[in-house]
N, C-alpha and C positions, 0 to 999 in steps of 0.2 A: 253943817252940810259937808265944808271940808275936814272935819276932824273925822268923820263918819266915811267918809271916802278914805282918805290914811288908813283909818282902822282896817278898814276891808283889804286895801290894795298890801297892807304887812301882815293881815292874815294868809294871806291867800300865797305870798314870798314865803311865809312861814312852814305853809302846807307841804308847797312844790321844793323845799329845803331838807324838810322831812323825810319826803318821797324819795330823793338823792340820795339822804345818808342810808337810807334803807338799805336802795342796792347796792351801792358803794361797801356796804356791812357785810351780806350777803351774798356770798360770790362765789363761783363755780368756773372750774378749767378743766380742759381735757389732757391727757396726757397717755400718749400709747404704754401699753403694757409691756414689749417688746421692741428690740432693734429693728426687727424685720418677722414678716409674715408670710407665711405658704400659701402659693396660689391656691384658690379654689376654697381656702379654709375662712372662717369666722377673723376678721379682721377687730381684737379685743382692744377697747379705750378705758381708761380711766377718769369715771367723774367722779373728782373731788370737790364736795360743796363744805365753805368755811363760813362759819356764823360769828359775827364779830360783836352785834348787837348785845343787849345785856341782856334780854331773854331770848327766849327758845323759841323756836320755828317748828312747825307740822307740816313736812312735804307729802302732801297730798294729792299731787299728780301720780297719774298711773302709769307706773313702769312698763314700757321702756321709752317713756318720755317721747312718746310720737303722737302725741293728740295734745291740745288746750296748750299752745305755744311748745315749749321741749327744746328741742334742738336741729339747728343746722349749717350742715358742711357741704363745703364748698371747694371747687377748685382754688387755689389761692388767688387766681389770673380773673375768678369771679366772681371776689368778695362782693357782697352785697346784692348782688342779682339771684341768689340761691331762694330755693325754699323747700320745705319737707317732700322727700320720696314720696308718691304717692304710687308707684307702679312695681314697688316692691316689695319685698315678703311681708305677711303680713299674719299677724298673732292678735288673738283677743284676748285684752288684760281682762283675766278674772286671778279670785284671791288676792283680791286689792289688799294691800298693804301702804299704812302712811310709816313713814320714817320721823320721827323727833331729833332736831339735832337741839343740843342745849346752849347756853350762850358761852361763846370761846370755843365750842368744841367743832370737831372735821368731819365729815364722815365721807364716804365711797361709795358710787355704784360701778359696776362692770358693763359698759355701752359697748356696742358692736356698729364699726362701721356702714354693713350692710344694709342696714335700717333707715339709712339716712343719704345714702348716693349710689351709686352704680359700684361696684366689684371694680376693683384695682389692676390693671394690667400690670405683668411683673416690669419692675424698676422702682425709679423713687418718684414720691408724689409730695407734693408740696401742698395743704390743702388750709383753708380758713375755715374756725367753728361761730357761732356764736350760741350764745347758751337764753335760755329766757324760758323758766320752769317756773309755775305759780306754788307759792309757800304760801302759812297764815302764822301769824305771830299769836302767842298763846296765851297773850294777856287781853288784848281787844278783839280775836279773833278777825283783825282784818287781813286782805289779804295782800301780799307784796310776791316780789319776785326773786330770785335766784339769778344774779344775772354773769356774763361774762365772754369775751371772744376772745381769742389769738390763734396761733398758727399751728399745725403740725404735719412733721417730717415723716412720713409712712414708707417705709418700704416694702417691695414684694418678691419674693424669692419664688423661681418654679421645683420646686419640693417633688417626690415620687407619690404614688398612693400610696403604699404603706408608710410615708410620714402623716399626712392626712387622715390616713385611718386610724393610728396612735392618738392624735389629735382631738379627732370625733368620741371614738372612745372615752376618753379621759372624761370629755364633757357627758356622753351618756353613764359613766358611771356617779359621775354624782346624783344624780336621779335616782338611781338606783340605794336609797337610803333603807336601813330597818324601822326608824321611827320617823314620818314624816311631821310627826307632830313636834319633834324634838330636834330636826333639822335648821340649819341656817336659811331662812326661806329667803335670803339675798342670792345665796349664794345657790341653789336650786334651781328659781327663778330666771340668774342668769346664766346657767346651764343651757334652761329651755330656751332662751332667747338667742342666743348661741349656735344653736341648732335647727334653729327656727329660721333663721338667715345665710346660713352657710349654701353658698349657691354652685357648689358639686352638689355632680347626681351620688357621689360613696356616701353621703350624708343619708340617704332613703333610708336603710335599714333602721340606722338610728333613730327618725322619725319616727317609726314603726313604737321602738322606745317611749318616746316623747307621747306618743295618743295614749300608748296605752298605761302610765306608772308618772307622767306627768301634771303640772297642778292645769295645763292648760290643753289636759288631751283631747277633750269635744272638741277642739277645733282643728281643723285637718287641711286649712288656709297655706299652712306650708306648704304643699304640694302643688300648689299652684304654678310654679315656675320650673317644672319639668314636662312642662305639655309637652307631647309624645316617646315619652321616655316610657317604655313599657313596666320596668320596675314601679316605676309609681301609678302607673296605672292600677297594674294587678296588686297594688297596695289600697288604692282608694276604691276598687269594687269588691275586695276582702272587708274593708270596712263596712261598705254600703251595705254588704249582702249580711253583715253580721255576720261573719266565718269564724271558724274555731280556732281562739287564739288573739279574737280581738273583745274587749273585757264587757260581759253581757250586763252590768250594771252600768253604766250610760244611757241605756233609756231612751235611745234614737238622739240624744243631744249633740250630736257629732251631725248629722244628717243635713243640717243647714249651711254649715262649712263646706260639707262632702258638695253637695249638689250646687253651690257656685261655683265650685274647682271645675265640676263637670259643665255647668253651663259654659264658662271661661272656656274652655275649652271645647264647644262645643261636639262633645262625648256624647254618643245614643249611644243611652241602654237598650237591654233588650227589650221586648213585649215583657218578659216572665220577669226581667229586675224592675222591671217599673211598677208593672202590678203587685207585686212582693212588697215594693216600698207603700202602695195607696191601702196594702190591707192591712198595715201596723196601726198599732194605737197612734195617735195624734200627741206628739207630746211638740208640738209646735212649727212642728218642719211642713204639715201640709200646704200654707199657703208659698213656701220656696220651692215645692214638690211641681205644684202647678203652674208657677212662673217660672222653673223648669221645662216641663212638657209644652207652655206656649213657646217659646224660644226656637225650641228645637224640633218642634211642627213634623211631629209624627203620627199619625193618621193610626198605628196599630195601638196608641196609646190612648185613643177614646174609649173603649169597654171600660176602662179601669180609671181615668177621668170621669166617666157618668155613676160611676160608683159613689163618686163622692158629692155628686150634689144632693143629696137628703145627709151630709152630715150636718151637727149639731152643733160645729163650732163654728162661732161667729164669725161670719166673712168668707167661711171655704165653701160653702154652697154655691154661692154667688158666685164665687172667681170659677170653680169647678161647670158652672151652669156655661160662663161668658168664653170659657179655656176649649168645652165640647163643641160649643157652634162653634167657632175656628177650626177646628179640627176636621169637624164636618166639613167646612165646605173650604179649607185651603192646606189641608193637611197633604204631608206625602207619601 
Protein backbone atom coordinates (compact mmCIF):
# COMPACT_ATOMS: atom_id res chain seq x y z
CA UNK A 1 0.00 0.00 0.00
CA UNK A 2 2.82 2.26 0.76
CA UNK A 3 4.98 1.47 -2.20
CA UNK A 4 1.75 2.23 -4.32
CA UNK A 5 1.22 5.47 -2.64
CA UNK A 6 5.22 6.57 -3.52
CA UNK A 7 4.49 5.46 -6.90
CA UNK A 8 1.61 7.68 -7.27
CA UNK A 9 2.76 10.70 -5.18
CA UNK A 10 6.62 10.70 -7.72
CA UNK A 11 4.38 10.28 -10.57
CA UNK A 12 2.32 12.84 -10.12
CA UNK A 13 6.08 15.29 -8.83
CA UNK A 14 7.03 13.86 -12.27
CA UNK A 15 4.01 15.33 -14.17
CA UNK A 16 3.82 18.76 -12.43
CA UNK A 17 7.99 18.87 -13.22
CA UNK A 18 7.30 18.26 -16.69
CA UNK A 19 4.54 20.90 -16.79
CA UNK A 20 7.41 23.52 -15.52
CA UNK A 21 10.00 22.58 -17.98
CA UNK A 22 7.57 23.08 -20.60
CA UNK A 23 7.03 26.71 -19.91
CA UNK A 24 10.20 27.40 -18.70
CA UNK A 25 11.13 26.00 -22.60
CA UNK A 26 8.64 28.01 -24.11
CA UNK A 27 8.80 31.56 -23.58
CA UNK A 28 7.62 34.63 -25.03
CA UNK A 29 8.47 38.64 -24.26
CA UNK A 30 7.45 41.76 -25.47
CA UNK A 31 9.56 44.35 -26.67
CA UNK A 32 8.60 47.86 -28.24
CA UNK A 33 9.47 48.34 -31.88
CA UNK A 34 10.42 51.96 -31.23
CA UNK A 35 12.00 54.55 -28.88
CA UNK A 36 8.81 56.43 -28.90
CA UNK A 37 5.24 56.65 -30.45
CA UNK A 38 2.93 59.42 -32.05
CA UNK A 39 -0.18 60.25 -30.31
CA UNK A 40 -3.05 58.99 -31.68
CA UNK A 41 -1.09 56.30 -33.93
CA UNK A 42 -0.96 52.27 -33.46
CA UNK A 43 1.28 51.83 -30.48
CA UNK A 44 3.64 48.58 -32.24
CA UNK A 45 5.16 45.43 -29.72
CA UNK A 46 7.05 42.90 -30.45
CA UNK A 47 6.40 39.13 -29.56
CA UNK A 48 9.01 37.01 -29.64
CA UNK A 49 8.18 33.45 -28.81
CA UNK A 50 11.56 31.15 -28.28
CA UNK A 51 11.21 27.20 -28.25
CA UNK A 52 13.81 25.57 -26.47
CA UNK A 53 12.13 22.20 -26.25
CA UNK A 54 13.53 19.56 -28.63
CA UNK A 55 10.32 19.46 -30.78
CA UNK A 56 8.19 21.75 -32.41
CA UNK A 57 5.14 23.55 -31.10
CA UNK A 58 1.86 24.56 -33.28
CA UNK A 59 0.63 28.10 -32.00
CA UNK A 60 -2.67 27.72 -32.61
CA UNK A 61 -4.34 30.60 -31.01
CA UNK A 62 -5.88 33.27 -32.94
CA UNK A 63 -4.17 36.35 -33.79
CA UNK A 64 -4.15 38.89 -32.22
CA UNK A 65 -3.99 36.86 -29.21
CA UNK A 66 -7.11 38.45 -27.29
CA UNK A 67 -9.17 35.36 -26.73
CA UNK A 68 -8.28 31.68 -24.84
CA UNK A 69 -5.71 33.29 -22.39
CA UNK A 70 -3.17 35.89 -24.87
CA UNK A 71 -1.94 38.64 -23.26
CA UNK A 72 -2.01 41.34 -20.67
CA UNK A 73 -0.72 44.83 -19.74
CA UNK A 74 -0.76 46.64 -17.33
CA UNK A 75 0.15 49.78 -15.63
CA UNK A 76 3.43 48.85 -13.87
CA UNK A 77 1.87 50.28 -10.35
CA UNK A 78 -0.86 47.37 -11.20
CA UNK A 79 0.98 44.36 -11.95
CA UNK A 80 -1.22 41.69 -11.17
CA UNK A 81 -4.76 43.26 -10.88
CA UNK A 82 -4.88 43.70 -14.75
CA UNK A 83 -6.98 41.73 -17.32
CA UNK A 84 -7.94 41.67 -21.09
CA UNK A 85 -9.43 45.04 -22.60
CA UNK A 86 -12.82 44.17 -23.10
CA UNK A 87 -14.19 47.73 -24.08
CA UNK A 88 -11.83 48.16 -26.84
CA UNK A 89 -11.46 47.84 -30.55
CA UNK A 90 -12.36 45.02 -31.62
CA UNK A 91 -11.54 42.64 -34.80
CA UNK A 92 -12.97 39.17 -35.76
CA UNK A 93 -10.05 36.62 -36.33
CA UNK A 94 -10.94 35.04 -39.60
CA UNK A 95 -8.10 33.47 -42.01
CA UNK A 96 -7.08 31.63 -38.99
CA UNK A 97 -3.62 30.89 -39.44
CA UNK A 98 -1.42 28.34 -37.02
CA UNK A 99 2.26 29.30 -36.83
CA UNK A 100 5.05 26.15 -36.30
CA UNK A 101 7.89 27.03 -34.51
CA UNK A 102 10.44 24.24 -34.63
CA UNK A 103 12.70 23.05 -31.73
CA UNK A 104 15.64 25.95 -31.00
CA UNK A 105 13.94 28.17 -33.39
CA UNK A 106 12.43 32.19 -32.53
CA UNK A 107 9.74 33.48 -34.27
CA UNK A 108 7.67 37.13 -34.06
CA UNK A 109 4.42 38.48 -34.10
CA UNK A 110 3.75 42.25 -34.42
CA UNK A 111 1.09 43.06 -31.25
CA UNK A 112 -0.25 46.53 -30.81
CA UNK A 113 -0.73 48.09 -27.53
CA UNK A 114 -4.26 49.31 -28.17
CA UNK A 115 -5.70 45.90 -28.02
CA UNK A 116 -4.94 45.40 -24.67
CA UNK A 117 -5.31 48.73 -22.46
CA UNK A 118 -6.45 52.13 -22.97
CA UNK A 119 -4.40 54.70 -25.46
CA UNK A 120 -1.29 56.32 -23.83
CA UNK A 121 -1.18 59.89 -22.92
CA UNK A 122 1.84 61.65 -24.38
CA UNK A 123 4.99 60.99 -21.84
CA UNK A 124 6.48 57.90 -20.66
CA UNK A 125 4.74 55.01 -19.24
CA UNK A 126 5.97 52.45 -17.45
CA UNK A 127 3.90 49.31 -17.97
CA UNK A 128 3.87 45.27 -16.86
CA UNK A 129 2.97 42.34 -19.52
CA UNK A 130 2.39 39.04 -18.88
CA UNK A 131 2.10 36.53 -21.80
CA UNK A 132 0.08 33.13 -21.49
CA UNK A 133 -0.87 31.88 -25.31
CA UNK A 134 -1.98 28.19 -25.69
CA UNK A 135 0.53 26.06 -28.02
CA UNK A 136 0.47 22.10 -28.66
CA UNK A 137 3.49 20.07 -29.00
CA UNK A 138 3.71 18.07 -32.36
CA UNK A 139 4.64 14.82 -31.06
CA UNK A 140 1.67 14.07 -28.53
CA UNK A 141 -0.39 16.73 -29.56
CA UNK A 142 -0.91 18.04 -26.07
CA UNK A 143 -1.41 21.06 -25.21
CA UNK A 144 1.02 23.64 -23.22
CA UNK A 145 1.60 27.24 -23.01
CA UNK A 146 3.87 30.03 -24.20
CA UNK A 147 4.48 31.77 -21.30
CA UNK A 148 6.30 35.01 -20.00
CA UNK A 149 6.10 38.68 -18.11
CA UNK A 150 8.35 41.77 -17.48
CA UNK A 151 8.24 45.29 -18.03
CA UNK A 152 8.06 47.90 -20.63
CA UNK A 153 9.19 51.59 -21.17
CA UNK A 154 6.76 53.12 -23.78
CA UNK A 155 6.86 56.56 -24.77
CA UNK A 156 4.47 59.01 -26.46
CA UNK A 157 5.36 61.95 -28.49
CA UNK A 158 2.34 64.46 -29.70
CA UNK A 159 3.38 64.27 -33.55
CA UNK A 160 1.26 66.59 -36.30
CA UNK A 161 -1.36 64.83 -38.64
CA UNK A 162 0.66 64.52 -41.41
CA UNK A 163 3.00 62.40 -39.37
CA UNK A 164 0.12 60.08 -38.50
CA UNK A 165 -1.17 60.07 -41.79
CA UNK A 166 2.53 58.91 -43.30
CA UNK A 167 2.05 56.52 -40.55
CA UNK A 168 -1.43 55.11 -41.41
CA UNK A 169 -0.56 55.05 -44.82
CA UNK A 170 2.37 52.89 -44.73
CA UNK A 171 0.35 50.32 -42.78
CA UNK A 172 -2.63 50.57 -45.50
CA UNK A 173 -0.25 50.15 -48.08
CA UNK A 174 0.74 46.88 -47.26
CA UNK A 175 -2.66 45.58 -47.82
CA UNK A 176 -2.69 46.75 -50.83
CA UNK A 177 -0.65 43.66 -52.33
CA UNK A 178 -0.93 42.11 -56.26
CA UNK A 179 -0.92 38.60 -55.11
CA UNK A 180 -2.66 37.93 -51.76
CA UNK A 181 -2.00 34.57 -52.07
CA UNK A 182 1.72 35.15 -52.25
CA UNK A 183 1.87 37.69 -49.52
CA UNK A 184 3.30 37.49 -45.97
CA UNK A 185 -0.02 36.84 -44.28
CA UNK A 186 2.03 37.85 -40.78
CA UNK A 187 2.75 40.69 -42.02
CA UNK A 188 -0.80 41.81 -43.69
CA UNK A 189 -2.59 40.60 -40.91
CA UNK A 190 -0.78 42.72 -38.72
CA UNK A 191 -1.25 45.74 -40.96
CA UNK A 192 -4.98 45.12 -40.47
CA UNK A 193 -4.56 44.79 -36.73
CA UNK A 194 -2.79 48.02 -36.74
CA UNK A 195 -5.51 49.75 -38.15
CA UNK A 196 -7.98 48.19 -36.55
CA UNK A 197 -6.99 49.84 -33.24
CA UNK A 198 -5.52 52.95 -34.05
CA UNK A 199 -7.90 55.21 -31.92
CA UNK A 200 -7.54 58.72 -34.22
CA UNK A 201 -10.55 59.42 -36.19
CA UNK A 202 -7.40 60.21 -39.54
CA UNK A 203 -7.40 56.46 -39.37
CA UNK A 204 -11.34 56.22 -41.05
CA UNK A 205 -10.28 56.50 -44.52
CA UNK A 206 -7.87 53.79 -44.09
CA UNK A 207 -10.66 51.61 -42.73
CA UNK A 208 -12.54 52.27 -45.64
CA UNK A 209 -9.25 50.31 -47.00
CA UNK A 210 -9.14 47.63 -44.55
CA UNK A 211 -13.41 46.42 -45.23
CA UNK A 212 -12.75 46.60 -48.42
CA UNK A 213 -9.11 44.77 -49.95
CA UNK A 214 -8.67 43.18 -46.30
CA UNK A 215 -8.62 39.48 -45.14
CA UNK A 216 -10.98 40.81 -42.27
CA UNK A 217 -13.21 43.18 -44.26
CA UNK A 218 -16.85 41.78 -43.30
CA UNK A 219 -16.31 43.09 -40.09
CA UNK A 220 -16.71 46.86 -39.56
CA UNK A 221 -16.27 46.34 -35.48
CA UNK A 222 -13.77 49.02 -35.86
CA UNK A 223 -15.77 51.82 -36.03
CA UNK A 224 -17.19 51.33 -33.25
CA UNK A 225 -15.22 53.73 -31.18
CA UNK A 226 -15.95 56.99 -33.28
CA UNK A 227 -19.67 57.19 -32.18
CA UNK A 228 -20.51 60.57 -33.46
CA UNK A 229 -17.94 61.27 -35.57
CA UNK A 230 -19.70 61.91 -38.87
CA UNK A 231 -16.95 60.50 -41.01
CA UNK A 232 -17.59 57.10 -39.84
CA UNK A 233 -20.79 57.48 -39.78
CA UNK A 234 -21.32 58.16 -43.48
CA UNK A 235 -18.80 55.48 -43.78
CA UNK A 236 -20.85 52.68 -42.05
CA UNK A 237 -24.44 53.63 -43.74
CA UNK A 238 -22.18 53.57 -47.40
CA UNK A 239 -21.69 50.11 -46.18
CA UNK A 240 -25.12 49.34 -44.98
CA UNK A 241 -26.69 50.75 -47.80
CA UNK A 242 -24.21 48.89 -50.17
CA UNK A 243 -22.95 52.14 -52.18
CA UNK A 244 -20.73 52.21 -55.03
CA UNK A 245 -17.44 51.67 -54.06
CA UNK A 246 -18.04 49.20 -51.43
CA UNK A 247 -17.03 45.47 -52.86
CA UNK A 248 -20.61 43.78 -54.03
CA UNK A 249 -19.08 40.18 -53.33
CA UNK A 250 -19.50 40.24 -49.58
CA UNK A 251 -22.81 38.94 -49.59
CA UNK A 252 -24.42 41.17 -46.74
CA UNK A 253 -21.43 39.30 -44.43
CA UNK A 254 -20.49 42.79 -43.18
CA UNK A 255 -24.08 43.41 -42.05
CA UNK A 256 -23.79 41.81 -38.49
CA UNK A 257 -20.76 43.89 -37.45
CA UNK A 258 -22.45 47.06 -39.20
CA UNK A 259 -25.60 46.74 -37.27
CA UNK A 260 -23.98 46.38 -33.56
CA UNK A 261 -21.76 49.54 -34.32
CA UNK A 262 -25.25 50.86 -34.98
CA UNK A 263 -27.02 49.46 -32.05
CA UNK A 264 -23.80 50.48 -29.85
CA UNK A 265 -24.44 53.37 -30.76
CA UNK A 266 -27.75 53.62 -30.70
CA UNK A 267 -28.10 55.05 -34.54
CA UNK A 268 -31.89 55.00 -36.37
CA UNK A 269 -31.94 54.35 -39.65
CA UNK A 270 -34.47 55.50 -41.66
CA UNK A 271 -37.90 53.74 -42.41
CA UNK A 272 -36.34 53.27 -46.36
CA UNK A 273 -32.58 51.84 -44.83
CA UNK A 274 -34.32 49.39 -42.65
CA UNK A 275 -36.73 48.20 -44.97
CA UNK A 276 -33.80 48.00 -47.74
CA UNK A 277 -31.85 45.85 -45.22
CA UNK A 278 -35.29 43.13 -44.31
CA UNK A 279 -35.75 42.87 -48.20
CA UNK A 280 -32.18 41.32 -48.85
CA UNK A 281 -31.45 37.80 -49.16
CA UNK A 282 -30.93 36.42 -45.60
CA UNK A 283 -27.32 35.37 -45.60
CA UNK A 284 -27.38 35.49 -41.82
CA UNK A 285 -27.57 38.99 -40.51
CA UNK A 286 -31.60 38.69 -40.06
CA UNK A 287 -31.78 37.68 -36.51
CA UNK A 288 -29.08 40.81 -35.68
CA UNK A 289 -31.36 42.95 -37.93
CA UNK A 290 -34.19 42.29 -35.58
CA UNK A 291 -32.42 42.56 -32.33
CA UNK A 292 -31.67 45.64 -33.85
CA UNK A 293 -35.06 47.06 -34.49
CA UNK A 294 -36.00 45.69 -30.77
CA UNK A 295 -33.48 47.89 -29.12
CA UNK A 296 -34.07 50.79 -30.77
CA UNK A 297 -38.04 50.69 -30.74
CA UNK A 298 -39.09 52.38 -33.74
CA UNK A 299 -42.70 52.07 -34.37
CA UNK A 300 -42.15 53.03 -38.52
CA UNK A 301 -40.11 49.89 -38.49
CA UNK A 302 -43.12 47.36 -38.13
CA UNK A 303 -44.34 47.18 -41.89
CA UNK A 304 -40.93 45.82 -42.68
CA UNK A 305 -40.60 43.60 -39.44
CA UNK A 306 -44.06 41.74 -40.31
CA UNK A 307 -42.55 41.14 -43.53
CA UNK A 308 -40.35 38.83 -41.99
CA UNK A 309 -42.50 36.59 -40.13
CA UNK A 310 -43.42 34.05 -42.80
CA UNK A 311 -39.62 33.69 -43.39
CA UNK A 312 -38.22 30.40 -43.75
CA UNK A 313 -35.24 30.62 -41.79
CA UNK A 314 -35.09 28.99 -38.64
CA UNK A 315 -35.79 31.22 -35.61
CA UNK A 316 -36.54 34.65 -37.76
CA UNK A 317 -40.24 34.22 -37.85
CA UNK A 318 -40.37 33.90 -34.38
CA UNK A 319 -38.23 36.69 -33.26
CA UNK A 320 -39.82 38.71 -36.21
CA UNK A 321 -43.42 37.66 -34.72
CA UNK A 322 -42.25 38.42 -30.80
CA UNK A 323 -39.97 42.04 -32.22
CA UNK A 324 -43.91 43.26 -34.21
CA UNK A 325 -45.99 42.90 -31.01
CA UNK A 326 -43.45 45.22 -29.23
CA UNK A 327 -43.48 47.49 -31.66
CA UNK A 328 -47.05 47.61 -31.75
CA UNK A 329 -47.83 48.21 -28.57
CA UNK A 330 -44.45 50.19 -27.22
CA UNK A 331 -42.94 51.48 -30.10
CA UNK A 332 -42.05 55.29 -30.85
Amino acid sequence: MQTRLLNAITALLLAVGGAAAQDINLTGNLTPTKASYIKGGPIELLLTVTNRLPIAVSIDSPYPFALRGGITITPAAAKGRGSLRRDGPTLIEVAFASRRVAAGETCSYKVYLQRYMADLDVGAHSLAYAIDIPARRTDDRRWISVKGEGALEIGVFAGTDAELNETLAAYAGQLAVADRAKSDVWLTRAAEEALAVTPSPLVIPYLKTLFQIGSTRHDVSPLSKFRGNEQAEDLLLSIVRGDKGNPPSLGGLHLPTALSVLQDWQYVLTREDFAALCALPDTGFMGKLLQYAEKINRAAYLPAVETLTSSKTPGVADLAARVAQGLRENGQ
